[in-house]
C-alpha positions, 0 to 999 in steps of 0.5 A: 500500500502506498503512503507516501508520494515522492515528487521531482521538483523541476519541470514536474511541479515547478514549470522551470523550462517555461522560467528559463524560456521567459528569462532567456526573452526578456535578456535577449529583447535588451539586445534587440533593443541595443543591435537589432539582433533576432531574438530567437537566433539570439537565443539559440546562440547562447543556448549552444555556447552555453552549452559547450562551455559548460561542458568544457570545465572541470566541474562537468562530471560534478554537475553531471552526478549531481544534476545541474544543467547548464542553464541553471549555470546561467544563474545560480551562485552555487553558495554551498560548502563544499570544494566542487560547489567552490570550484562552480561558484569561482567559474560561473561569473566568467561562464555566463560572460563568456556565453553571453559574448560569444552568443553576440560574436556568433552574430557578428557583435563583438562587445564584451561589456555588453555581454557581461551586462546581459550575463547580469541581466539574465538571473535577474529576470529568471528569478523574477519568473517562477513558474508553477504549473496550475494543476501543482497546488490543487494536486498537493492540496489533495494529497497532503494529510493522505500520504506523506510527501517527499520532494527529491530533487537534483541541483545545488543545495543553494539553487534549489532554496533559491527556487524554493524561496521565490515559490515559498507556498510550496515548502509547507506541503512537504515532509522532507525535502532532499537536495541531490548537492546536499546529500553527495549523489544525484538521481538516478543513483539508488544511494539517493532513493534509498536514502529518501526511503530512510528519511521518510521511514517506510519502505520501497514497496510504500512509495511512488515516485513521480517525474518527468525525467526518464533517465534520473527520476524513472530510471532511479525509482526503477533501480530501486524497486520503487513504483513510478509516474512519468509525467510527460506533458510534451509528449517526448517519445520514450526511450529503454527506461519504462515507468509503472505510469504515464500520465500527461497531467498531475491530476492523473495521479489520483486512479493511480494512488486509489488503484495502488490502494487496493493492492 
């Protein structure tokens, strides 16, 4: 019998592609403004810089256990103490420059003061834009009080507040709260999973796991003998990694939870 539901935090409750999309808009609209620049290009620019860069430094396999994309690089500060999170804060003022730069130089801008004031621009607005999907609160609303809520996310301990502090009405529904940075070791990795189950006091058979990611939220449950939900809202295609459930909309959770109930 399930009693407790551990739920993702980004992209399953936050809607944190939509908050980095909005984010990225309203930077490069300051470009548009200054060079005339097409903002979609813009965009797709740094996106792939930003990509590459992050990719370069050697803090990447870190950010990879852990879960940090490079997006969030973009606009976290990476406060957290440890060596890895030091190295991350000491190289991201100088990687979202350089995205941001050589995102304008890829469309033949060259102005380096310009993208260290864009580099700036973009927390700003991301913070300014916390997104939550609709459905998040009357979901939450309807299962706290009947299980025990965990919420299980990767990231930096001091990115993943930061989410949480702009969302503040969502950290009262939980009874535990996991942060991969915090803990040492990321989803998928069962270490994480069962430390979850250690926390909450109940074993893998008592829980459900519900995300959006195939390959840390599904895949983890999955290792560790915990029932999944992947929540797929756009329709991504799936790939070796197969969940208990597929459902398109959070409310689709509760026939789950009742049809678990009666076994």
């Amino acid at each position: 019998m399930v009693k407790a539901v551990f739920f993702d935090l980004d992209d399953t409750l936050l809607w944190d592609q939509k908050s980095v999309k909005e984010a990225f808009v309203a930077t490069c609209l300051v470009a548009k403004e200054k060079y005339g620049v097409d903002v979609e290009e813009f965009e797709e620019a740094v996106r792939k810089e930003a990509r590459e860069l992050y990719a370069s430094y050697e803090t990447y396999e870190f950010t990879q256990m852990i879960g940090i994309n490079p997006f969030e690089g973009l606009w976290g500060n990476f406060l957290d103490d440890t060596d890895d999170f030091r190295r991350m804060a000491e190289i991201v003022p100088t990687y979202r420059k350089e995205a941001w730069t050589r995102g304008l130089k890829a469309l033949g801008i060259d102005d380096e003061a310009f993208g260290a004031e864009l580099a700036e621009r973009f927390p700003a607005e991301r913070r300014k834009k916390p997104f939550i999907y609709d459905e998040t609160f009357t979901v939450l609303d309807e299962l706290k009080g009947k299980y025990k809520l965990l919420l299980l996310t990767n990231g930096s301990p001091d990115l993943q507040n930061t989410k949480l502090t702009i969302t503040p009405e969502l950290v009262p529904y939980f009874d535990e709260i996991i942060i991969s940075g915090a803990f040492g070791r990321g989803k998928p990795d069962q270490t994480i999973f069962e430390h979850a189950l250690e926390r909450i006091g109940l074993n893998k058979d008592e829980v459900i796991m519900v995300g959006d990611n195939l390959m840390t939220d599904i895949l983890g449950a999955s290792r560790t003998g915990i029932k999944s939900v992947w929540i797929n809202r756009h329709n991504k295609e799936r790939n070796e990694v197969v969940p208990d459930y597929e459902i398109t909309h959070l409310e689709e959770l509760y026939p789950i939870l009742e049809e678990l109930k009666n076994k």
